[in-house]
Each structure stands twice: as C-alpha cells, then as structure tokens.
C-alpha positions in Angstrom: 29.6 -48.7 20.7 32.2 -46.6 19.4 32.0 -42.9 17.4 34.1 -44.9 14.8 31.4 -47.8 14.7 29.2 -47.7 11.8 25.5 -47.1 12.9 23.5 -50.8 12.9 21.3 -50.9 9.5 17.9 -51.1 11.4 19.0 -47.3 13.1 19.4 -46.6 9.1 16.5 -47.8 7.8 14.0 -46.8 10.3 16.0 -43.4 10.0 15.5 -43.4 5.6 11.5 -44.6 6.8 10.7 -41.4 8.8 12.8 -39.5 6.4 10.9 -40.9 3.3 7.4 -41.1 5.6 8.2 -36.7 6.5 8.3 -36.1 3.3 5.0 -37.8 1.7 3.6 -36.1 4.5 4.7 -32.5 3.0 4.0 -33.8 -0.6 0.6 -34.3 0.4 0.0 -31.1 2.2 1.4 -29.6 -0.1 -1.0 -31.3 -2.2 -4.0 -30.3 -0.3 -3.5 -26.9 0.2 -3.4 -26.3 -3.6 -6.7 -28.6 -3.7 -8.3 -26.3 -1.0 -7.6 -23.0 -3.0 -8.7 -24.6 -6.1 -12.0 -25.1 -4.7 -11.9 -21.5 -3.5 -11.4 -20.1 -6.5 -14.3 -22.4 -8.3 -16.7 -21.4 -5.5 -15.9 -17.4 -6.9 -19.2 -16.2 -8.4 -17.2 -13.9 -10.2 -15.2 -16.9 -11.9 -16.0 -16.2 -15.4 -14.8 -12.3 -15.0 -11.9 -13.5 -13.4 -11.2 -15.8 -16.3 -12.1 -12.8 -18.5 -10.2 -10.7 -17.4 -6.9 -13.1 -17.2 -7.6 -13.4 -20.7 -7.9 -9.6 -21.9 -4.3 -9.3 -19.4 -2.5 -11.8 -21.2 -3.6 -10.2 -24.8 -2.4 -7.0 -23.3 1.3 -8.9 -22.4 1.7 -10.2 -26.0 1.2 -7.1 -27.3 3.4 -5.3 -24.9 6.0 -8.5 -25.3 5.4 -8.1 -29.6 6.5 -4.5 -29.2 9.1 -4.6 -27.4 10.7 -7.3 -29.5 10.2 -5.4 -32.6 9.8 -1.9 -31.0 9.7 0.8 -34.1 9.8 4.2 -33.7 6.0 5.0 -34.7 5.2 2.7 -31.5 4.5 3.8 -28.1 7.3 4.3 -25.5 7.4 1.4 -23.6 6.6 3.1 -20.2 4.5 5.2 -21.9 2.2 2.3 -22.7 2.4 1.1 -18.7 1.1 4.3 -17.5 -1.8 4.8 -20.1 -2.7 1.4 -19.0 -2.5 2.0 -15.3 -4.2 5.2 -15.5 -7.1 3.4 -17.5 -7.5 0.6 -14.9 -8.1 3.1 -12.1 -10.6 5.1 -14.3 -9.1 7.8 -15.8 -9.7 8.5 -19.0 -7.3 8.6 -21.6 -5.4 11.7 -21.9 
C-alpha cells in the first residue's frame, strides 16, 4: 500500500464508529455528572434558603441592571451601591 493510496472504507468506517462511539461516551458523562450534582444539590437541607436567597440576588441584579440603564443623578453611584451591599452581606451595618 502506497502513502498515495486512499485508506480501504472498512479502516474508515470503523475509524467514524470509535470516533462517533468516543463521543456518546463524553455526551453521557457529561450527562451524568450534571445528574450527580443535581441530586446533590436536592439532597441540601438548606435547599429552600438556597432557592431564597437566589431569588432575593436576582431582585437585587434587576435593580442594579434598571439603574444603570436609566441611572439619574438622585440614584446611587453604581459602586457605591456594590459596597453598601457587600458590607451588608458580611454584617456590617449600614453606614
């Protein structure tokens, strides 16, 4: 066989089959991984704070997002806002 020859069509197709049969093997760890911390994070007994908390974050986002879209003068500094929020978080009170 020749470099010039063109490789035989079963070397090809059991090549494309350990190709294809590689990467259903990722796709499905890929897929139980996820499935694994999934059932982690359900197995929390804190799950409901967790959730709560997600929610109050994402409240706090909009607004930071609505501001900074429509910032006026009469609102808070934009970094201003990040620290107040940062120093509430660790339990500081506001100053």
């Amino acid at each position: 066989m020749s470099e010039t020859e063109p490789e035989q069509p079963s070397a090809t197709l059991e090549l494309l089959t350990l190709l294809a049969a590689g990467a259903a093997d990722l796709a499905l760890d890929q897929l139980r991984q996820s499935a694994d911390r999934a059932q982690e994070v359900l197995r929390r007994a804190d799950l409901r704070e967790l959730l709560t908390d997600g929610v109050v974050e994402l409240r706090k986002r909009g607004e930071l997002a609505t501001r900074r879209a429509g910032a006026a003068a009469e609102h808070e500094n934009y970094l201003e806002t990040m620290a107040r929020r940062a120093a509430e978080r660790a339990g500081h009170p506001r100053a």
